[in-house]
DSSP file (Angstrom, degrees, kcal/mol; ACC not computed):
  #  RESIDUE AA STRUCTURE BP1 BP2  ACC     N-H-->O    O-->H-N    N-H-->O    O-->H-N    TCO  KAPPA ALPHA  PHI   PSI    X-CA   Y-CA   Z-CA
    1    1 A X              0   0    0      0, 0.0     2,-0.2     0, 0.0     3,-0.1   0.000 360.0 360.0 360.0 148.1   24.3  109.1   79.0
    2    2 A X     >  -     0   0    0      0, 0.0     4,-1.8     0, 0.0     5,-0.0  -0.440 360.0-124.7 -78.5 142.8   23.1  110.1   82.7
    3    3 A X  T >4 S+     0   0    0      2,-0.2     3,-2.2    -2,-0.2     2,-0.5   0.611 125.0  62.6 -66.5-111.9   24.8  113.1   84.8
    4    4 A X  G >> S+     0   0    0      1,-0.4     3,-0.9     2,-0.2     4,-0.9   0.001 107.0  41.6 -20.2 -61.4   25.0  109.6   87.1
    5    5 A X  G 34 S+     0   0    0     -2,-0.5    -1,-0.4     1,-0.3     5,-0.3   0.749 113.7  55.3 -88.5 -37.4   27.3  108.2   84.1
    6    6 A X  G << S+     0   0    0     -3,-2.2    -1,-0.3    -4,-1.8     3,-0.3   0.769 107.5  39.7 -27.9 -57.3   28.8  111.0   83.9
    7    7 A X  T <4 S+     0   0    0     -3,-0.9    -2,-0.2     1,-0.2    -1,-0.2   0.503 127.2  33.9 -66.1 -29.4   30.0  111.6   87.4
    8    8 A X  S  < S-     0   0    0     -4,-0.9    -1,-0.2    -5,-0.2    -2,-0.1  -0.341  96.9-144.3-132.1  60.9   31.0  108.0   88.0
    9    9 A X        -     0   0    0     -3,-0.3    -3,-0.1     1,-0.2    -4,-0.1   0.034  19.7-107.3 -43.8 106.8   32.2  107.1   84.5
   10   10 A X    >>  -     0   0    0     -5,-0.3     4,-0.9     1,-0.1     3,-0.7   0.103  26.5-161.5 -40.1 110.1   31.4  103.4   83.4
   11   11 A X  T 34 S+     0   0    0    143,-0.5     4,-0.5     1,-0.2    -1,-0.1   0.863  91.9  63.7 -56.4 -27.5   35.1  101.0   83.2
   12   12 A X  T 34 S+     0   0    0      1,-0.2   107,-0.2     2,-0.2    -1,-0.2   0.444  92.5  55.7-101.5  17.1   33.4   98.6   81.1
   13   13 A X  T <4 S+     0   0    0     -3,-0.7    -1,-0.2   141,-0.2    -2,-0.1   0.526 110.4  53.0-103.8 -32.6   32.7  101.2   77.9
   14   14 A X  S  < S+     0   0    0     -4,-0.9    -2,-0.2     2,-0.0     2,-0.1   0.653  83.5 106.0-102.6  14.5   36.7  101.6   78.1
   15   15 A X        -     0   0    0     -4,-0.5     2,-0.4     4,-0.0   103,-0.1  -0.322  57.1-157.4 -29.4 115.7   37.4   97.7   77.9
   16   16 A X    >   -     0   0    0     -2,-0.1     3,-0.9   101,-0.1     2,-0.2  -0.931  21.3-120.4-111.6 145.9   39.0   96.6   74.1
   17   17 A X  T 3  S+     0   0    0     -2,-0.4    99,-0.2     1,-0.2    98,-0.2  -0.237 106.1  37.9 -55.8 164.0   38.6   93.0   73.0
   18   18 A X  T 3  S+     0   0    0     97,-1.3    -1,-0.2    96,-0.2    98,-0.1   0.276  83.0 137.0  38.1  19.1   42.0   91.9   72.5
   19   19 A X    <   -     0   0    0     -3,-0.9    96,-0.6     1,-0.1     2,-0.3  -0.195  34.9-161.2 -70.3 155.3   43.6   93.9   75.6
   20   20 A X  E     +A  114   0A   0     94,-0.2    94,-0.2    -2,-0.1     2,-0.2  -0.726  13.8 173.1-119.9-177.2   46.2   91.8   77.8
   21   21 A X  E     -A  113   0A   0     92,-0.9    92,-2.6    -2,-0.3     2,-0.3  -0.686  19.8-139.9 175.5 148.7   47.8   92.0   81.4
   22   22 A X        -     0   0    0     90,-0.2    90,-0.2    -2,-0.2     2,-0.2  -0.630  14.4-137.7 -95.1 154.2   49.8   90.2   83.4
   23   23 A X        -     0   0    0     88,-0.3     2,-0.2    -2,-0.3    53,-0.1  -0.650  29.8-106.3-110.7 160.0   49.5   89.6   87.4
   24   24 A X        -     0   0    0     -2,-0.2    87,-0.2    51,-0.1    -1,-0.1  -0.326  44.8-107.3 -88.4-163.7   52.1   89.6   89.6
   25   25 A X        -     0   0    0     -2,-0.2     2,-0.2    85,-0.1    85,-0.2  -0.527  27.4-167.7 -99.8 177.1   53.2   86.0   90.9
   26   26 A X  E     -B  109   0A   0     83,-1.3    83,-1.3    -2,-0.1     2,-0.4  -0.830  23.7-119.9-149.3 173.6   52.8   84.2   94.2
   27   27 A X  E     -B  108   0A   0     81,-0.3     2,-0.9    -2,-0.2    81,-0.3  -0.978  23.2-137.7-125.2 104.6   54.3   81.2   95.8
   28   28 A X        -     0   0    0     79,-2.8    78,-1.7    -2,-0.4    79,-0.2  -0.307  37.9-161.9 -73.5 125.0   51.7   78.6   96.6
   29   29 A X    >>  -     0   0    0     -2,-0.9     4,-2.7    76,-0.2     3,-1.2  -0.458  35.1-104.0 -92.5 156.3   52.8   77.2  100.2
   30   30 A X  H 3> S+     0   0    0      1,-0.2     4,-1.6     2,-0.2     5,-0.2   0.748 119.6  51.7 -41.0 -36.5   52.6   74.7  102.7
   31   31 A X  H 34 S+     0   0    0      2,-0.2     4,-0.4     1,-0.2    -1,-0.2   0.480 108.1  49.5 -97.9   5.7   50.5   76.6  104.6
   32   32 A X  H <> S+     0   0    0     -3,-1.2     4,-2.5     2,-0.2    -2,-0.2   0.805 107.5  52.4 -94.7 -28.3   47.9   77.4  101.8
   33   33 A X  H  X S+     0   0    0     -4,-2.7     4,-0.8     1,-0.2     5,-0.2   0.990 116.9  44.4 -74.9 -43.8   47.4   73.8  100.6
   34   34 A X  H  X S+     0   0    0     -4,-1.6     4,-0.7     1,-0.2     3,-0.5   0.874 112.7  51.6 -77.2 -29.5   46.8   73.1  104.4
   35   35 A X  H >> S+     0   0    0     -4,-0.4     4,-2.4     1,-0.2     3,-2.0   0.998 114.8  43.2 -40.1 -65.9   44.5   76.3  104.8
   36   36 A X  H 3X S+     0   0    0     -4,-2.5     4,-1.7     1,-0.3     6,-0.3   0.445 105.0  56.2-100.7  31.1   42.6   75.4  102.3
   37   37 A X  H 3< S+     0   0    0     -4,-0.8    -1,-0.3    -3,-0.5    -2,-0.2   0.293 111.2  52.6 -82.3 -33.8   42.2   71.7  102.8
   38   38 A X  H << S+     0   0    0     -3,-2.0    -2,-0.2    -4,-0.7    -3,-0.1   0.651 116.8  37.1-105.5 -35.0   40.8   72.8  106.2
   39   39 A X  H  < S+     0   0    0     -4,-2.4    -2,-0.2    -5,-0.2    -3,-0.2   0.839 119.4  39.6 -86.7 -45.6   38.5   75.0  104.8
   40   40 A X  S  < S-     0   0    0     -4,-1.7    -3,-0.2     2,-0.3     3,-0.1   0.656  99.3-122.7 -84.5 -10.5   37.2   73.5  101.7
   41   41 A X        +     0   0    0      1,-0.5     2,-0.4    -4,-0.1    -4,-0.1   0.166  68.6 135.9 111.7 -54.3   37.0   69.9  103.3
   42   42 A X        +     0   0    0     -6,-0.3    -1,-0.5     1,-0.1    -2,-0.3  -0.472  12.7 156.0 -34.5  99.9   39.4   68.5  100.4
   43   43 A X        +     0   0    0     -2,-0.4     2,-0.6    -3,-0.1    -1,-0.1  -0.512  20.2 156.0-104.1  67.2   41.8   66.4  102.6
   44   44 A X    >>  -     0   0    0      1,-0.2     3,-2.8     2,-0.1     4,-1.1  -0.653  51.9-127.5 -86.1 132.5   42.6   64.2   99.5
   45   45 A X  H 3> S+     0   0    0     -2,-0.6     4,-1.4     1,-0.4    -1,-0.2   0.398 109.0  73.6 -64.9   5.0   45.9   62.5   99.8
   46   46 A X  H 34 S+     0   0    0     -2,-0.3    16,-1.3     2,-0.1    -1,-0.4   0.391 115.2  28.2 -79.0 -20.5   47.0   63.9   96.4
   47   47 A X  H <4 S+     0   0    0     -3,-2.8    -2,-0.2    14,-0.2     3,-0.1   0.655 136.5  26.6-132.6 -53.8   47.2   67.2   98.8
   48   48 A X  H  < S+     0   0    0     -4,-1.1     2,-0.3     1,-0.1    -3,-0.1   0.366  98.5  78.7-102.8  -0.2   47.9   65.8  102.1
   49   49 A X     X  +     0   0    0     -4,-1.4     4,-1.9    -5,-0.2     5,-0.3  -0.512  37.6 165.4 -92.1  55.4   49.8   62.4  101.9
   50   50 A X  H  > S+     0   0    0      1,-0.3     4,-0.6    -2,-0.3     5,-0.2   0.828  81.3  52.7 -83.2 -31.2   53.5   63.2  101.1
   51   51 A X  H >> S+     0   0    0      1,-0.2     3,-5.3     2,-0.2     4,-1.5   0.989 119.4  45.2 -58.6 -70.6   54.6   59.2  102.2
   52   52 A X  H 34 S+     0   0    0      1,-0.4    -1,-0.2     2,-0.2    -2,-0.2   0.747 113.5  39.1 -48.1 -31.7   52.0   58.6   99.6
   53   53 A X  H 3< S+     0   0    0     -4,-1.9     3,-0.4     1,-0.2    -1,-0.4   0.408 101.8  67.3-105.4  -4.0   52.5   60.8   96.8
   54   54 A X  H << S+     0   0    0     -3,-5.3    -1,-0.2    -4,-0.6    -2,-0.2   0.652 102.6  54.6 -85.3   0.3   56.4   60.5   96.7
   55   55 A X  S  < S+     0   0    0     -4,-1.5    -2,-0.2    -5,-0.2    -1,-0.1   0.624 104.7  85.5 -74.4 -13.2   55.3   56.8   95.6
   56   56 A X  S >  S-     0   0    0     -3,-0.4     3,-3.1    -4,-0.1    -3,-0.1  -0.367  96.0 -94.0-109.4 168.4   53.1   58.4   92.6
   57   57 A X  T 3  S+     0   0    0      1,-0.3    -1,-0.1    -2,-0.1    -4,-0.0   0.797 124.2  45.8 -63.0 -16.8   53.5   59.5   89.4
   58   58 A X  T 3  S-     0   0    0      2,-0.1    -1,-0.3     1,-0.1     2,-0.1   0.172 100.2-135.6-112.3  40.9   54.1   62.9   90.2
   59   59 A X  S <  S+     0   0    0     -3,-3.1     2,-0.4    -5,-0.2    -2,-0.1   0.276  72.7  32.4 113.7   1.6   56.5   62.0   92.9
   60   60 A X  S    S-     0   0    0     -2,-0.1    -6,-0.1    -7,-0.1    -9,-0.1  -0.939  95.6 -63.2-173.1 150.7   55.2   64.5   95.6
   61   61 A X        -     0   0    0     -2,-0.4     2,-0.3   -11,-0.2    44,-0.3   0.163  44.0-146.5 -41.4 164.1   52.2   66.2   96.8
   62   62 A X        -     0   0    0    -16,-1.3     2,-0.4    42,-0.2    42,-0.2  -0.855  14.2-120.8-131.1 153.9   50.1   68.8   94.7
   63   63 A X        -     0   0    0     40,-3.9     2,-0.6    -2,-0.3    40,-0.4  -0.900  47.2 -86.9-102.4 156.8   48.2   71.9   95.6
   64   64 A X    >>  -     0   0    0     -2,-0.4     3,-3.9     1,-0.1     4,-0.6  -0.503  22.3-139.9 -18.3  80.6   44.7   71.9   94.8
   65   65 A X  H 3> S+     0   0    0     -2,-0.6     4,-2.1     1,-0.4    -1,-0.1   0.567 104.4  50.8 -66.0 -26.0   43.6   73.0   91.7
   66   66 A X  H 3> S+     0   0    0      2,-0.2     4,-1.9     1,-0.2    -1,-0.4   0.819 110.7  54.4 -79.0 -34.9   40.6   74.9   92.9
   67   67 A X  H X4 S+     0   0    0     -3,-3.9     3,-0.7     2,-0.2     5,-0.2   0.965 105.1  52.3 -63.3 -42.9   43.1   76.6   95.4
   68   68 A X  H >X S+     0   0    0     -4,-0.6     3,-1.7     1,-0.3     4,-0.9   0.780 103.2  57.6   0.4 -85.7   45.1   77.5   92.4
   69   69 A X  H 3X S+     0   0    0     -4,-2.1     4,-1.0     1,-0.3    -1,-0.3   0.728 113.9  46.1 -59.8 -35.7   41.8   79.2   90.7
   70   70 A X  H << S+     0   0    0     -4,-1.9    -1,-0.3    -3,-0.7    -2,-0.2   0.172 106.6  48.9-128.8  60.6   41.7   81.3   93.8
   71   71 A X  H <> S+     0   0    0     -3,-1.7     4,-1.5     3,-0.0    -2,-0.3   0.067 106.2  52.1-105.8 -29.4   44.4   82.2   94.2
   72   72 A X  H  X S+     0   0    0     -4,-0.9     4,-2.3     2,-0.2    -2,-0.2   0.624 111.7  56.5 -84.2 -30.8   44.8   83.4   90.5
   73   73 A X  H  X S+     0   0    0     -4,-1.0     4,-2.1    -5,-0.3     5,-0.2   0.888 108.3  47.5 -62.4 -41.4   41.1   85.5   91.5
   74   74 A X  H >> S+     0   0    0      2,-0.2     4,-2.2    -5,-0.2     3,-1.1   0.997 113.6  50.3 -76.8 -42.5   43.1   87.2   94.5
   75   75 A X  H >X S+     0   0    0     -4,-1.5     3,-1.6     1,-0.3     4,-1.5   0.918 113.6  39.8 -50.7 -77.0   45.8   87.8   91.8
   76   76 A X  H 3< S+     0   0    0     -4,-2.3    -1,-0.3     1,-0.2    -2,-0.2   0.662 113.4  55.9 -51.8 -24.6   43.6   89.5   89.1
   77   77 A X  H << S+     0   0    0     -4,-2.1    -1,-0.2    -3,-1.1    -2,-0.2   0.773 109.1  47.6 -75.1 -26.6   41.8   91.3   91.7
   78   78 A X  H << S+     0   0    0     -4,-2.2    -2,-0.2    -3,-1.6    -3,-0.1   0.950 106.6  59.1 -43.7 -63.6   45.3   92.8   92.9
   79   79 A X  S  < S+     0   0    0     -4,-1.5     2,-0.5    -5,-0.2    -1,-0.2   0.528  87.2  90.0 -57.7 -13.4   46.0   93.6   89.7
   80   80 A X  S    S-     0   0    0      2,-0.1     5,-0.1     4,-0.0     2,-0.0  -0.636  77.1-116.7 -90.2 133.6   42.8   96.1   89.0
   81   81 A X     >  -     0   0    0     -2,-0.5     4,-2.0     1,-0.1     5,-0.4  -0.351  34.6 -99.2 -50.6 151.8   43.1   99.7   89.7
   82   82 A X  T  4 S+     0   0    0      2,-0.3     4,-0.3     1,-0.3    -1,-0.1   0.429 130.2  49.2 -55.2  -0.2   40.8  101.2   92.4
   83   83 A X  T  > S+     0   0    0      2,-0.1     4,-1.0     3,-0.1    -1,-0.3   0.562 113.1  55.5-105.4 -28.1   38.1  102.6   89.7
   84   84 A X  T >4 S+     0   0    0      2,-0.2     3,-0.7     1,-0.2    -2,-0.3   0.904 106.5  43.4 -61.5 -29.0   38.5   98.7   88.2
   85   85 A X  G >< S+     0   0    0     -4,-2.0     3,-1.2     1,-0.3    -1,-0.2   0.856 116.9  58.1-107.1 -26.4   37.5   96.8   91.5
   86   86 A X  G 34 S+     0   0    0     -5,-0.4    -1,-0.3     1,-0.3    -2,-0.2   0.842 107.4  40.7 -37.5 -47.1   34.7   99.6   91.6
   87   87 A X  G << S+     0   0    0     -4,-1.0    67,-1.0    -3,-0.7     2,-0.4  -0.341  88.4 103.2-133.2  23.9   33.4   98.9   88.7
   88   88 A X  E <   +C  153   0A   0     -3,-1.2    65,-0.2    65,-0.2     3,-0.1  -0.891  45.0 173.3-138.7 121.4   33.6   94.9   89.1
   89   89 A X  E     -     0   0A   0     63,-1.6     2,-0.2    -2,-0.4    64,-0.2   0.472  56.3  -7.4-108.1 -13.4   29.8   94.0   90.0
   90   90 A X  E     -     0   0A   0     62,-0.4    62,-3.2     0, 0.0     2,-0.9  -0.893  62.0-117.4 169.6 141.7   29.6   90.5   90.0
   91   91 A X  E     -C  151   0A   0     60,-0.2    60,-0.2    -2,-0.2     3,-0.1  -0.905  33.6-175.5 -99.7 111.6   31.8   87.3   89.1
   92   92 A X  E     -     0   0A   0     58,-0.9     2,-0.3    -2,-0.9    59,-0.2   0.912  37.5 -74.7 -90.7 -34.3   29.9   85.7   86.5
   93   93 A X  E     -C  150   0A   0     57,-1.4    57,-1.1     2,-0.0    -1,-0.3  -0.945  23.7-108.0-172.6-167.1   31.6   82.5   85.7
   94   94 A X  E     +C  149   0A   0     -2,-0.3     2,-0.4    55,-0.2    55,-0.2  -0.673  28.2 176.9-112.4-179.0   34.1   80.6   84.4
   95   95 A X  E     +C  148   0A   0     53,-0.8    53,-1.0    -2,-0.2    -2,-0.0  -0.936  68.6  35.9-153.4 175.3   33.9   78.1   81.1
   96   96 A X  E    S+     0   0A   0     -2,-0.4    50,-0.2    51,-0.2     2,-0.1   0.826  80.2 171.6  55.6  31.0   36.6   76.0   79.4
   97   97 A X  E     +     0   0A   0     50,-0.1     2,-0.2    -3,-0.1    50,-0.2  -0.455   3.3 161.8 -94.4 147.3   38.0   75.4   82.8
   98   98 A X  E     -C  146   0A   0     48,-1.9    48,-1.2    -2,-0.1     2,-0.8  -0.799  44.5-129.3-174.2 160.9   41.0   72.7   83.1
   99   99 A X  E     +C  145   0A   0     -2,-0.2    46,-0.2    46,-0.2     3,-0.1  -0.432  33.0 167.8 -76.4 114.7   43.6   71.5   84.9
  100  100 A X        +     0   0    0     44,-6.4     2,-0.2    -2,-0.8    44,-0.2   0.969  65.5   4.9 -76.1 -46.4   46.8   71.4   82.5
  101  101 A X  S    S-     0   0    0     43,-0.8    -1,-0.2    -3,-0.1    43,-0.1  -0.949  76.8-104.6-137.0 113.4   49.6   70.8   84.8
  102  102 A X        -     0   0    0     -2,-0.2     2,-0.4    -3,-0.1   -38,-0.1   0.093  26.0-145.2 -24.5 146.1   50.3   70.1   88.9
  103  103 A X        -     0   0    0    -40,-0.4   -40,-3.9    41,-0.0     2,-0.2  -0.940  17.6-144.8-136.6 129.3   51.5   72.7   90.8
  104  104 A X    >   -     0   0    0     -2,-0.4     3,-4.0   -42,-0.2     2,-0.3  -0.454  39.8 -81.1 -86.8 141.1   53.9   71.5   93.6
  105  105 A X  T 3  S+     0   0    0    -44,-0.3   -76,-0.2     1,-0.2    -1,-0.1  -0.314 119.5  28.6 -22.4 104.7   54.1   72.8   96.4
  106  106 A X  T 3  S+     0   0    0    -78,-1.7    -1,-0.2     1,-0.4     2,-0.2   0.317  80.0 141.5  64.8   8.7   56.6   76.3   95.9
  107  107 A X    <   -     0   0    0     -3,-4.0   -79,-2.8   -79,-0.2     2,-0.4  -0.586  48.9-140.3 -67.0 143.8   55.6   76.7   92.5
  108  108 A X  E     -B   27   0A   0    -81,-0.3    31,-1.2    -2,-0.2   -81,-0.3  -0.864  22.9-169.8-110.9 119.8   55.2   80.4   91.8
  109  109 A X  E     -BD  26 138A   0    -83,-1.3   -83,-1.3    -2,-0.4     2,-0.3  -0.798  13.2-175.6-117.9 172.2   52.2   81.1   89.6
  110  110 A X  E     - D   0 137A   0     27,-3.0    27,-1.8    -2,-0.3     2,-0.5  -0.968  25.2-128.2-154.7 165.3   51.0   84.5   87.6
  111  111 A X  E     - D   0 136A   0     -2,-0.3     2,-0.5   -87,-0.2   -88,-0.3  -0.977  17.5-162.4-134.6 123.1   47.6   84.8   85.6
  112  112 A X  E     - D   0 135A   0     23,-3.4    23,-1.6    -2,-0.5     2,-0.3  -0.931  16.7-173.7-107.1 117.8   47.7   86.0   82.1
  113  113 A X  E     -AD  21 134A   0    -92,-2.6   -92,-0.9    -2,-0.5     2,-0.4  -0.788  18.6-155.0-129.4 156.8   44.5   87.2   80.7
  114  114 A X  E     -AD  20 133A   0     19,-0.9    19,-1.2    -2,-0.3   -96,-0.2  -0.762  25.4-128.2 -88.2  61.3   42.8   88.4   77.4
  115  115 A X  E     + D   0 132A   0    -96,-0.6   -97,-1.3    -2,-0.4    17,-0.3   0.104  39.2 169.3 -46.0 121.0   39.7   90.6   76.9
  116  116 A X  E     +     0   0A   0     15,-2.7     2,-0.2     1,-0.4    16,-0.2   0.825  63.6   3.2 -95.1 -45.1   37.7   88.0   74.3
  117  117 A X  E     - D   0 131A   0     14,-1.6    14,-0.6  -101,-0.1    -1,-0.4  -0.992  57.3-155.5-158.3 146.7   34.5   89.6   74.2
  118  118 A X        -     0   0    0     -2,-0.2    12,-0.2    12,-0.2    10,-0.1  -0.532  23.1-164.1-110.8 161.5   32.8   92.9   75.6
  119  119 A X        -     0   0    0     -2,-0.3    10,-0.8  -107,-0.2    11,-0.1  -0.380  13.2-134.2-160.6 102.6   29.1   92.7   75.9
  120  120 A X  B     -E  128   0A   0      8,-0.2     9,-0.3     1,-0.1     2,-0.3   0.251  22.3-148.2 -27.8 165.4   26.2   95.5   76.4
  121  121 A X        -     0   0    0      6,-0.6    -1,-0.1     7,-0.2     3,-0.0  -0.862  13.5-165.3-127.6  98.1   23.7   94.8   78.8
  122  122 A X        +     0   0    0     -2,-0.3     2,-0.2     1,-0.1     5,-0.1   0.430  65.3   9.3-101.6   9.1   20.5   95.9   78.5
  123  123 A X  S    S+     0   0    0      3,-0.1    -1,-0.1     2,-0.1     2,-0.0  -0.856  94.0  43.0-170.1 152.9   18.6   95.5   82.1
  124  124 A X  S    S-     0   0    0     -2,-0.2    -1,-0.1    -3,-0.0    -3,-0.0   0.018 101.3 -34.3  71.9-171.7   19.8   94.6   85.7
  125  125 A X  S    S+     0   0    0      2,-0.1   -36,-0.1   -36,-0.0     2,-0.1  -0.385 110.0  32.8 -82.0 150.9   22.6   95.6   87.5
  126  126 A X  S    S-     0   0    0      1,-0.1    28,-0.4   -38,-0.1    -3,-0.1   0.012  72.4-118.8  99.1 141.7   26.1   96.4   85.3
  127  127 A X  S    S-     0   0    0     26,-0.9    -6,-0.6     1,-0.3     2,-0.3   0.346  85.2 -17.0-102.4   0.7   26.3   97.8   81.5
  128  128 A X  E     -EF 120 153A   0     25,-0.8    25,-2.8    -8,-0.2     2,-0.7  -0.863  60.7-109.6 179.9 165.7   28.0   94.8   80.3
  129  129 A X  E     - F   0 152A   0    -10,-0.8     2,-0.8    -9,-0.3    23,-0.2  -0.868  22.9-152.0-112.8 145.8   29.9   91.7   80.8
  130  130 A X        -     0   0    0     -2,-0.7     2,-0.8    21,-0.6   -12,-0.2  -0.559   2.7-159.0-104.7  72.8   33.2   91.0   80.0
  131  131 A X  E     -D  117   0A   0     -2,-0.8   -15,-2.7   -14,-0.6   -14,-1.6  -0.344  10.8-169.1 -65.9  94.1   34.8   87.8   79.1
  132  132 A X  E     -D  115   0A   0     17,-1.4    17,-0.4    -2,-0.8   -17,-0.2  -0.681  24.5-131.5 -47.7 107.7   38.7   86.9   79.3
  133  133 A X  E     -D  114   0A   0    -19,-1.2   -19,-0.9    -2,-0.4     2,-0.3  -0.480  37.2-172.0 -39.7 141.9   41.0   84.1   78.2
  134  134 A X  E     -DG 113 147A   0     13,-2.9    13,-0.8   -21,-0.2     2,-0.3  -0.857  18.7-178.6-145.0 140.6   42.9   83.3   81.2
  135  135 A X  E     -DG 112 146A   0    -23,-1.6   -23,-3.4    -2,-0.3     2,-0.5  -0.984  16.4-150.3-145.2 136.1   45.9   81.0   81.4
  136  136 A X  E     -DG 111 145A   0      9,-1.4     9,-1.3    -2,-0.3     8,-0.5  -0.829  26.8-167.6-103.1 130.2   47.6   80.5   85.2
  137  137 A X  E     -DG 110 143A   0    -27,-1.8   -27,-3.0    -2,-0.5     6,-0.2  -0.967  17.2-133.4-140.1 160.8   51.0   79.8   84.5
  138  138 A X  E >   -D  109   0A   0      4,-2.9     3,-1.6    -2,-0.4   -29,-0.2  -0.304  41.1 -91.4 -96.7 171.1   54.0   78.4   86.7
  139  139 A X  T 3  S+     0   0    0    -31,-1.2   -30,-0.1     1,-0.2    -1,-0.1   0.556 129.9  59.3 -66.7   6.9   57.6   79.9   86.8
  140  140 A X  T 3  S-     0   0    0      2,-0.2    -1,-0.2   -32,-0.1     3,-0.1   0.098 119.6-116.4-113.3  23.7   58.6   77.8   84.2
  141  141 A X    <   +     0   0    0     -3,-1.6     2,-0.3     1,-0.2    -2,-0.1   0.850  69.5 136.2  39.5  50.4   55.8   79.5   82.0
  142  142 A X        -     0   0    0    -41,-0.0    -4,-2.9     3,-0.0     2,-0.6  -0.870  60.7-116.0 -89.4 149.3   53.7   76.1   81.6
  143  143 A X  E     - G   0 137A   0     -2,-0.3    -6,-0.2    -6,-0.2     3,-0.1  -0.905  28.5-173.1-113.9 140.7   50.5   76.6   82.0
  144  144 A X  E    S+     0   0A   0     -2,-0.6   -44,-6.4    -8,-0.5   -43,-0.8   0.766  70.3   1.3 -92.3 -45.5   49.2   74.9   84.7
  145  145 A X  E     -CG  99 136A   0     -9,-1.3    -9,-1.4   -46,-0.2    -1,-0.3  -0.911  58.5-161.5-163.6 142.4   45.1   75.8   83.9
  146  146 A X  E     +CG  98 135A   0    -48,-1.2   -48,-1.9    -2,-0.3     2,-0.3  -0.411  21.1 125.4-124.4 161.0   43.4   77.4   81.5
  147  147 A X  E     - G   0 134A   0    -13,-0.8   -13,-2.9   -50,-0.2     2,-0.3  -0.942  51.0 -91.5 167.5-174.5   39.5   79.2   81.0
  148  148 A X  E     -C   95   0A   0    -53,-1.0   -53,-0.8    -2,-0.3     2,-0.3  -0.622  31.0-167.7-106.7 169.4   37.5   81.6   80.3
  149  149 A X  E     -C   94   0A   0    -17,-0.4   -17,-1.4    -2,-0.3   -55,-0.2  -0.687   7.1-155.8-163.6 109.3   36.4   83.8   83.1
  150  150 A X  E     -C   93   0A   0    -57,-1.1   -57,-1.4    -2,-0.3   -58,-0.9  -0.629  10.9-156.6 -78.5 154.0   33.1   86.6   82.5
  151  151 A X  E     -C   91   0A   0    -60,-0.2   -21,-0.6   -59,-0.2     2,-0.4  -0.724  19.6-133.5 -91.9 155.2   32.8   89.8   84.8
  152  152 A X  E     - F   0 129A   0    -62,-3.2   -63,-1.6    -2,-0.3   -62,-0.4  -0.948  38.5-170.6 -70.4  84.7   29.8   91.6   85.5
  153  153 A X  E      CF  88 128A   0    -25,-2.8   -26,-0.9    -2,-0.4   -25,-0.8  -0.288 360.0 360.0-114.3 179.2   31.3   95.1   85.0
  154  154 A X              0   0    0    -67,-1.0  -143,-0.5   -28,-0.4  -141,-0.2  -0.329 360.0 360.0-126.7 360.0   29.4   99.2   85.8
């Protein structure tokens, strides 16, 4: 170990495989499905049609799934201590991803995650990456969408 590693002491060395945590919730809104509708470009009536979609099987409009998935990012990033968000070098991906369940408009979600696998690094920037279960769940604890999601970590 470096007096550098020393002084700014690596998060991703004190990481366990089979660690949990919980987020707190949020309430996806009206004004986010239209935010991000405006933003990504999605104006798919599944999002934006309400005549249309109380005629459909799920009987009302949906939020986005992708907003969902970031929105569940701002959550877990909430959720790190200041030496965690430090120590967060890079979003490396997601895997597994899918949509389980709609989330309506005033559904409340929270993001429950897993440490699955730690993993050294042995060149470029970071000492390892760190891979999670993560499952996005509504207030009625279904879960809505499921994956994997790696970090870069320091």
């Amino acid at each position: 170990m470096s007096d550098t590693d020393t002084e700014d002491p690596s998060v991703f060395y004190d990481m366990e495989e089979g660690e949990t945590a919980v987020t707190q919730g949020r309430t996806i809104s009206e004004a986010d499905v239209t935010n991000f509708a405006g933003v990504s470009g999605d104006f798919n009536h599944l999002h934006t049609d309400e005549e249309r979609m109380s005629e459909s099987p799920f009987g009302e409009r949906i939020a986005h799934g992708m907003l969902v998935m970031s929105a569940a990012t701002g959550l877990l990033w909430q959720q790190r201590t200041p030496e965690e968000r430090e120590a967060v070098v890079a979003f490396y991906g997601i895997d597994d991803l899918r949509f389980r369940q709609p989330v309506y408009l005033g559904d409340t979600i929270r993001v429950e995650t897993e440490v699955l696998e730690t993993r050294e690094k042995e060149d470029g920037p970071g000492n390892g990456t760190v891979q999670n279960r993560v499952e996005i769940k509504n207030q009625r604890d279904q879960t809505v969408i499921s994956c994997t999601m790696t970090s870069l970590m320091r």
